[in-house]
Each structure stands twice: as C-alpha cells, then as structure tokens.
N, C-alpha and C positions, 0 to 999 in steps of 0.2 A: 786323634781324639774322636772324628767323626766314625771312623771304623770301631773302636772301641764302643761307641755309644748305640751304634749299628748292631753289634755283638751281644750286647748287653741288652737291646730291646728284642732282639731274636730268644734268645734264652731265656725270656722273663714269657713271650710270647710260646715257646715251647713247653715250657715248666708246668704241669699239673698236680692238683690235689691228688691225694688218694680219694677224694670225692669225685673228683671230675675222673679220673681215669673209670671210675664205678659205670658212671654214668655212661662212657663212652664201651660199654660191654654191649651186646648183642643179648637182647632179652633170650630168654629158655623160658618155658614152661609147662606144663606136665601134661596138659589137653590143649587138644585145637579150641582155638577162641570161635566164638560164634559166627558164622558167615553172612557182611552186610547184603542183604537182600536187594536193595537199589544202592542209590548214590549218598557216599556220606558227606554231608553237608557242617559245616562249625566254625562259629566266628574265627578270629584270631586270638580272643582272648580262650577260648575253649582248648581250641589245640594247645594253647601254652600250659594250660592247666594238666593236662593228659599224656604232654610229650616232654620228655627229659631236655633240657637243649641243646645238645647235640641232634637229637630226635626235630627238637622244632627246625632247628638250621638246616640240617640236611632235606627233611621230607620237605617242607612249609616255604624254605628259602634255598633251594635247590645249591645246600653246599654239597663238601666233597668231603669224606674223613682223609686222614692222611693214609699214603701206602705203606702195607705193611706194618701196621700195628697193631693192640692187644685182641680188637677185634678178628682178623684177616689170621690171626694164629689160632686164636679161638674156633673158627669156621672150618680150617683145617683140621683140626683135633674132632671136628664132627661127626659122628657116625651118619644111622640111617636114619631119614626126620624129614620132616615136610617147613618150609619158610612162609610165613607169614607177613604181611603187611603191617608193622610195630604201630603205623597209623589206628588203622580199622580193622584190621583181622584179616582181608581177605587173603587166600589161599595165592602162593605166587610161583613157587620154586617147589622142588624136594628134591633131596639129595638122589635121585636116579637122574637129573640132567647138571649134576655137578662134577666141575672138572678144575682141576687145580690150574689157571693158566699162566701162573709165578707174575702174574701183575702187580698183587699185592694189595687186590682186593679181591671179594667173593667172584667168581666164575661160576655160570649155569650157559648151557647151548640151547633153551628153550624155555620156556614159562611151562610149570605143570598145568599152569589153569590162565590160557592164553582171551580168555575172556576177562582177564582179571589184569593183564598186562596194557600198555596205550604205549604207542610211542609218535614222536613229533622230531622232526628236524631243532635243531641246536645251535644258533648261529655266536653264540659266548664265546668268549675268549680268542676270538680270531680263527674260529676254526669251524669248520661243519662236521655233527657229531649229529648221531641218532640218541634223543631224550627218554629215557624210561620212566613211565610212570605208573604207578597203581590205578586202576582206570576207575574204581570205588569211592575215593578219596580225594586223587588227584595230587598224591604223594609222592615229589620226586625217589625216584629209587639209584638212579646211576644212568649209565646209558650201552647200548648194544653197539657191538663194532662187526662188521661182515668180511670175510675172506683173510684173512688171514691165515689160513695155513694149517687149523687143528685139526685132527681128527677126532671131529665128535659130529654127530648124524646131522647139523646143521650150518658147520661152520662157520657159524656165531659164537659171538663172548658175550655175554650180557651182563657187562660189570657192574657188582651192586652195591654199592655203602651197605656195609654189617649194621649200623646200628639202625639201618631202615627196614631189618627183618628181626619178625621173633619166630627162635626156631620152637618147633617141639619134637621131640624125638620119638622113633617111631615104637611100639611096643616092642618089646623082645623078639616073638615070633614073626613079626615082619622084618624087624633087623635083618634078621638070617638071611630071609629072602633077596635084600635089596643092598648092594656093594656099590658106592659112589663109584666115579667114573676115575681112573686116576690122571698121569698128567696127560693132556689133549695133545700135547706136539705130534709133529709127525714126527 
C-alpha cells in the first residue's frame, strides 16, 4: 500500500500541463536584450512578476531542472547564438564555447563575457560543488565542474539550467562563421 501510494505521489509529482512544460522551454528571441549596466536589484515580488516559475525556482531559489528534458534537447537542436541571462539580460555563454557533455544538461567550457559570470563554493547537498551565478543579478545559473577529462580549451563543464538562459540566435552570416563545439570527450 505504502509503495503504491509512494508511486502514485511520484507520478502526480512528475506529471505536467502542456502549460507547465511551455514554461519549462528555454526563452529564444530575435535581438540581444539590453545589457544591464550595474547590478540588478528587485524585490521578490518583482522577480515573481518577470520570471515564469520554473525561472523563479531555479535563478531566485537555486533549484536544478531535471536531466535530460524538453529543454537540454531543445539546446542541442541549437545552432549558432549567443545565451543570455533569462533574469536581466546580461551576455553569458554563446555557442563558440559550447560542448555537448551528455550530462543532460547545457555544457559551455567558458563564459563568453566572464565579467558577467560569479562563482562561489557550494556546500548543498553533502557535497562541495563550485556555484554559478550571473554576477548582474545574482541569478543562480548551475554550477562549474574542473578536470574531468574533455577536450575543450579549459577543461571545464559549466552546467547550466536551460530555462536560466534566453538564447538568441546568431544572424545568418555569422552562423556560417561560427560551428558549436561538438562532443568534448577525449
């Protein structure tokens, strides 16, 4: 009875709308949003206003998306585009330091605009983990792991919750130019 009832709060707990999976997409949009100049400041009822919930939980409440879903396929399916901060805008990633690293969530080996990136030690969960965050906002993003084994020009994975970036894709004639990195393994 107990497993059954176990089973049954799992599946109720897993179960989403076609709303909620909406919300759980990785923004696109057609131009870079505006780059915040200092630090962005906003109560909690503001951010709630501005951020989808998934958006608020992850950036606001340092969750985690789950691995591997509609997002983390979505990011794959990505061409050539720069990541933005779904918070504030600022500039974070772009797909030149993007590497598929089959974790099942987004993989980049560097921040494009490393004045825009913070990171802090992470003592959660019983583990020590290096915290990433949007240093504008103060928006959890995911966290950075070191040495592991890829070849990519840093040897970092800076895994990032999809729904904490909004891509926008790069014009056509930069496309050309600019080919994501593919899988990092050695």
């Amino acid at each position: 009875m107990k497993a059954a009832l176990v089973l049954a709060t799992a599946a109720m707990l897993c179960a989403c709308t076609a709303e909620e999976k909406d919300k759980q997409a990785m923004e696109t949009a057609s131009t870079p949003p505006p780059q915040p100049a200092g630090k962005v400041e906003k109560t909690d009822d503001e951010w709630k206003k501005t951020l989808t919930p998934e958006q608020y939980r992850i950036l606001r409440q340092a969750g985690t998306e789950r691995p591997n879903g509609e997002v983390y396929k979505e990011f794959n399916k990505q061409g050539a585009g720069t990541y933005y901060c779904a918070g504030c805008g600022a500039e974070l990633f772009t797909s030149k330091e993007k590497f598929d690293s089959h974790c099942g969530w987004p993989s980049f080996y560097d921040p494009s605009k490393a004045k825009n990136v913070t990171t802090k030690d992470d003592f959660s969960g019983g583990m020590v983990r290096t915290e990433v965050n949007c240093a504008k906002c103060g928006g959890h993003l995911g966290h950075v792991f070191k040495g592991e084994g890829f070849q990519t020009p840093t040897d970092q994975r800076y895994c990032i919750n999809g729904v904490a970036l909004k891509f926008v894709p790069a014009a056509p004639e930069e496309a050309k130019k600019e080919e994501p990195a593919k899988d990092g393994k050695k």
